[in-house]
C-alpha positions in Angstrom: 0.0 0.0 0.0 1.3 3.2 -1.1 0.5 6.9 0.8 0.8 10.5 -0.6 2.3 13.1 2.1 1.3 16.5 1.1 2.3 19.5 2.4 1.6 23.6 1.9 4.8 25.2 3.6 6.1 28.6 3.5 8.3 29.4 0.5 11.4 29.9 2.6 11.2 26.6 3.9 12.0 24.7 0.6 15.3 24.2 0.6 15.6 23.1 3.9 13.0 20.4 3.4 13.9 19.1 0.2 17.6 18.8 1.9 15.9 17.3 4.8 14.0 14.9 2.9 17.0 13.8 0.4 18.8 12.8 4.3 16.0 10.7 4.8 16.2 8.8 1.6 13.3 10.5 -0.2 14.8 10.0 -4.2 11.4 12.4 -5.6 8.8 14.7 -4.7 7.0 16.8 -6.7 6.4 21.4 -5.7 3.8 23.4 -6.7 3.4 27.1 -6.0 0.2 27.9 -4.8 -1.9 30.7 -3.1 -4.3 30.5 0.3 -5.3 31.0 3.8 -5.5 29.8 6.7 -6.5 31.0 10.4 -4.5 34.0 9.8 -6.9 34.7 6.9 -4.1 37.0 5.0 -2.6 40.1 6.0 -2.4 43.7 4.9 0.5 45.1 2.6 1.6 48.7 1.7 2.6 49.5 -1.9 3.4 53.3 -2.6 1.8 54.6 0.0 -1.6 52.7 -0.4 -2.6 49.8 2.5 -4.1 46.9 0.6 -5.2 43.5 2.2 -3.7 40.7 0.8 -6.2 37.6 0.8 -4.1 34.7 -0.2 -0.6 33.9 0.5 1.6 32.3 -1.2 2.6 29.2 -0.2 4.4 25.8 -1.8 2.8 22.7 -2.2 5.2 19.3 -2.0 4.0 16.0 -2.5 5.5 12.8 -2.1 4.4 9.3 -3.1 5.8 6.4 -0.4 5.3 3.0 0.8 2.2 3.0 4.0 5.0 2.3 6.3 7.4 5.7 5.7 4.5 8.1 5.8 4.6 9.1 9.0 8.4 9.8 9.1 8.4 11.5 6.0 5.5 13.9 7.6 7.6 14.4 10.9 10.7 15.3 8.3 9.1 17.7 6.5 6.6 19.4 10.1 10.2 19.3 11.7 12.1 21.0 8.7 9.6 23.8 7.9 8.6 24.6 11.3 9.4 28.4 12.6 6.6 28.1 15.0 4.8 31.1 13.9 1.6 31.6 12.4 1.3 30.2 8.8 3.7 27.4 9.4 1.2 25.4 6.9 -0.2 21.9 6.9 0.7 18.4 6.2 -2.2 15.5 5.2 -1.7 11.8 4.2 -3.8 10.3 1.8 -4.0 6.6 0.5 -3.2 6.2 -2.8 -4.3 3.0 -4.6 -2.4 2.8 -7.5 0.6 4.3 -9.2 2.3 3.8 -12.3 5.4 4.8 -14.2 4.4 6.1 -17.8 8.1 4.9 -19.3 8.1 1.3 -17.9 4.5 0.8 -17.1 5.7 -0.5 -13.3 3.2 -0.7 -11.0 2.9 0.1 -7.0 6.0 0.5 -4.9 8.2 -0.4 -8.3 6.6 3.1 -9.8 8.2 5.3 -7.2 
């Protein structure tokens, strides 16, 4: 059985959890940039002068495909790398995933990733 670890960090936080990832033996993941909110609903920004609410933030989206059994560590990598402890931190979620396959060698499950 296979998992998918997402999580929606802070953009400064990248580097340091793809590194921390990579020491954990993660050989792929996949980043999005993406926009939202959480509790801290946005913020306000000022530009020339002119105070203007920002609504969504950005943030970056990384996923990662791994066997049932790694999805906890790879969460605890990633909550432990982006973590600053402030407000916006983001959000990590696992999901089953029932089937994966490689498009080049038509492998299937674990084999795929």
């Amino acid at each position: 059985m296979l998992s998918l670890v997402t999580a929606v960090i802070k953009p400064f936080a990248v580097d340091a959890v793809k590194d921390a990832l990579k020491g954990a033996g993660v050989t792929g993941l996949t980043l999005t940039e993406v926009k939202g909110f959480g509790r801290q609903g946005g913020h306000t920004e000022t530009y020339r002068g002119a105070e203007y609410a920002v609504d969504f933030v950005p943030k970056v989206k990384v996923e990662i495909v791994v066997p049932l059994e790694d999805a906890e560590s790879v969460a605890n990598v990633i909550r432990q790398a982006a973590s600053s402890g402030k407000i916006g931190d983001g959000k990590i979620w696992i999901t089953s995933v029932d089937r994966v396959i490689r498009i080049r060698t038509g492998e299937m499950g674990a084999d795929a990733i």
